[in-house]
C-alpha positions, 0 to 999 in steps of 0.5 A: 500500500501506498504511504505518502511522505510525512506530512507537517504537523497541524493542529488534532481533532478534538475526537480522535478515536471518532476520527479514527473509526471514521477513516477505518469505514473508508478502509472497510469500503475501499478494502474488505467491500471493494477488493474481498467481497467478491470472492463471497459473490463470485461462486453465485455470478460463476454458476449463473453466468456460466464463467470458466475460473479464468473469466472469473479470476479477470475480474479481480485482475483488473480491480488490480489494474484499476488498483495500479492506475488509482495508486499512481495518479494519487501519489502524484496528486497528493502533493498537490491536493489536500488528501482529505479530498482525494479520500473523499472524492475515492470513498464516494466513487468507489461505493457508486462503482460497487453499487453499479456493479449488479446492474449488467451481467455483460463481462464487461460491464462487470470489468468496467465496474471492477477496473473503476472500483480499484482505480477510485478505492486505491484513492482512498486507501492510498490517502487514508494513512496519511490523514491517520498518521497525523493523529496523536503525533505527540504520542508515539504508540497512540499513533503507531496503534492508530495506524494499525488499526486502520489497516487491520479493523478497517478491512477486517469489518467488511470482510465479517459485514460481508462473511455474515451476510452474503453467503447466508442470502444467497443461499436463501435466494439462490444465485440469480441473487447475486445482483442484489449482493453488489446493490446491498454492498453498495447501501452499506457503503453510502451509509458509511460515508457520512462518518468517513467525510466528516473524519477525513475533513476534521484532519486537514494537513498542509500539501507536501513539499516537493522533494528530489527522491534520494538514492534506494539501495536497490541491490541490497533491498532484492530479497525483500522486493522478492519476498513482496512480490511472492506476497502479491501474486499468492495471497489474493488467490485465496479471497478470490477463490476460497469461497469457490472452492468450498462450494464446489466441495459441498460446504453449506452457506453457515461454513463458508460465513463462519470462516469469513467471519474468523478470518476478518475478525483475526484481520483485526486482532493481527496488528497486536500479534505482530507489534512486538515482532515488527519492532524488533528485528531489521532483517527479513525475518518477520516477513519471511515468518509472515508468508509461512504463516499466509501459505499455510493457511492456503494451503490447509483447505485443500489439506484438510477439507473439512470444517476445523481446518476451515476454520483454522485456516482461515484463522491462520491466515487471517492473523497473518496477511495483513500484516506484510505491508507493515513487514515491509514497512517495518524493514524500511524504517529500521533500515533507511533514512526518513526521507527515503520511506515514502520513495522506497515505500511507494517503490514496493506498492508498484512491485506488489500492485504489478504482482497482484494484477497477475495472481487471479487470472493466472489462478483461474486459468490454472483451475480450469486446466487442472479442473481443480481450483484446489490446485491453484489454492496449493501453487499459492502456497508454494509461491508465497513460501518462495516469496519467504524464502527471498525474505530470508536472505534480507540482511539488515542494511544498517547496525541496529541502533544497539548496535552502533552504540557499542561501536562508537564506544 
């Protein structure tokens, strides 16, 4: 994910939890609605529309070109707009996308919708990490909690909204109700969208100064770049498919929600897992533990196909996917100058976003040749504990401040 630059000080909010809870419904819509609830719909829009995986996998390849597009363009307005804006303008487009996408069965409808979701939601995802980092600036772990927050609960909420509602509904209705599951998606975003804009415009941080990038250690940073696009191209095959797969394996509607259901509420209770991990190690360990952690819990349901290691899978991979951006990020601050974490963080987000946009069709494709989309669950996994592996040979690029300190002396 995109973070900008830091901002200059301004004055905060007298409510700044509100705030927080405000941005966090934005991270709901333009992430747990926008990019994973479609994973939910998916095995209703497949059997009614007669889709291979392959069509149905395309659809969130370009929600990840949108993805791709929406990110760059932000990056490059957000030093000369006030990102209370763009995250506005991005909230509000996104839920008209989202609203409009059970309007027409055509493919390319759908993929107009889906490219537009990802272009308008990465506005403001992009831009929601700036405006949370100037909450509580004068209280460090206050802040740093904000932020994780906003990642973690944010999505983690529209994935159990989303779990707890449309598997349930669509049994009931059957498939030919899954127009009403992107109307349903829509109602709930418009409805958080009050909250959200009034969050985003009670912080209101100063444009950015124009700064010349510095220089990026590109050959020592290889490992984690390696380990980040292992991360993008498996991670986003298990919230395309997973749903699908437990359908085609003859699982009920309350299976399929109640794992949902786990892996959003794990999403949010993930960023006080890792906390303690990201803070101490400067090398590529905690991302290289973290895509373990990913690629066994795609692997499991293949594994063990049953309701506990369903559940438990979801449970392990819920703990864990979220937390590599912050990984990354981790590594970056630890290792670099302040003023090379927005280049080199922006430098990662187009590694991942490019790695993203690949997984899903090539998945979908996979699925239809081998006439398992189980398969593609465990090539997932066998890439992502690549991924790890890479980031297994990143060494620190710096001593650790401990470590400085006994050489000077």
């Amino acid at each position: 994910m995109p973070v900008a630059e830091p901002l200059s000080p301004t004055r905060e909010p007298a409510r700044p939890w509100l705030v927080l809870l405000g941005l966090a419904f934005g991270v709901c819509v333009t992430n747990g609605f926008a990019r994973f609830a479609y994973g939910l719909i998916l095995p209703a829009m497949k059997a009614e529309l007669g889709w291979t995986y392959a069509q149905a996998g395309w659809l969130n390849t370009a929600n990840a070109f949108g993805y791709i597009g929406g990110a760059v363009v932000t990056m490059v307005m957000i030093s000369r707009m006030n990102p209370s804006y763009l995250f506005n303008f991005g909230l509000i487009t996104t839920a008209v996308s989202l609203f409009a996408t059970g309007m027409d069965p055509a493919l390319w409808w759908q993929t107009t919708w889906r490219i537009l979701a990802g272009f308008f939601g990465a506005m403001s995802f992009s831009t929601a990490g700036a405006l949370t980092a100037q909450l509580f600036q004068r209280e460090p772990k206050k802040n740093a909690l904000a932020i994780a927050l906003l990642f973690g609960f944010g999505g983690g909420l529209g994935i159990v909204l989303s779990g707890a509602v449309l598997p349930l509904m669509l049994e009931r209705y059957g498939t030919g109700a899954w127009p009403r599951a992107w109307t349903l998606i829509g109602i709930a975003c418009f409805a958080m969208l009050p909250l959200s804009f009034w969050a985003a415009m009670s912080v209101r941080p100063p444009k950015q100064a124009v700064r010349l990038k510095p220089n990026l250690p590109l050959r020592r940073i290889l490992p984690e770049m390696g380990g980040y696009a292992g991360f993008g191209l498996g991670y986003i095959v298990y919230f395309t498919f997973l749903s699908a797969w437990m359908t085609e394996q003859g699982e009920g509607a309350w299976l399929i929600a109640g794992t949902w259901v786990m892996l959003g509420l794990c999403l949010c209770l993930s960023p006080f897992l890792w906390r303690p991990v990201l803070s101490r190690f400067p090398n590529g360990l905690p991302l290289a533990m973290i895509l373990t952690g990913i690629a066994i819990g795609s692997a499991m349901p293949v594994v063990w196909p049953n309701g506990p290691g369903l559940v438990l899978s979801a449970t392990i991979f819920g703990l864990c996917v979220f937390m590599s951006p912050s990984a990354v990020t981790a590594f970056l601050r630890h290792n670099l100058p302040a003023e090379s974490w927005g280049p080199a963080i922006s430098l990662f987000t187009v590694v991942f976003a490019v790695a993203q946009t690949i997984g899903p069709y090539a998945a979908g494709w996979l699925g239809d040749y081998s006439g398992d989309i189980g398969t593609s669950l465990l090539v997932a996994s066998g890439i992502l504990l690549t991924g790890a592996a890479c980031a297994l040979l990143q060494r620190p690029l710096r001593p650790a401040p401990e470590q400085a300190v006994k050489q000077g002396a």
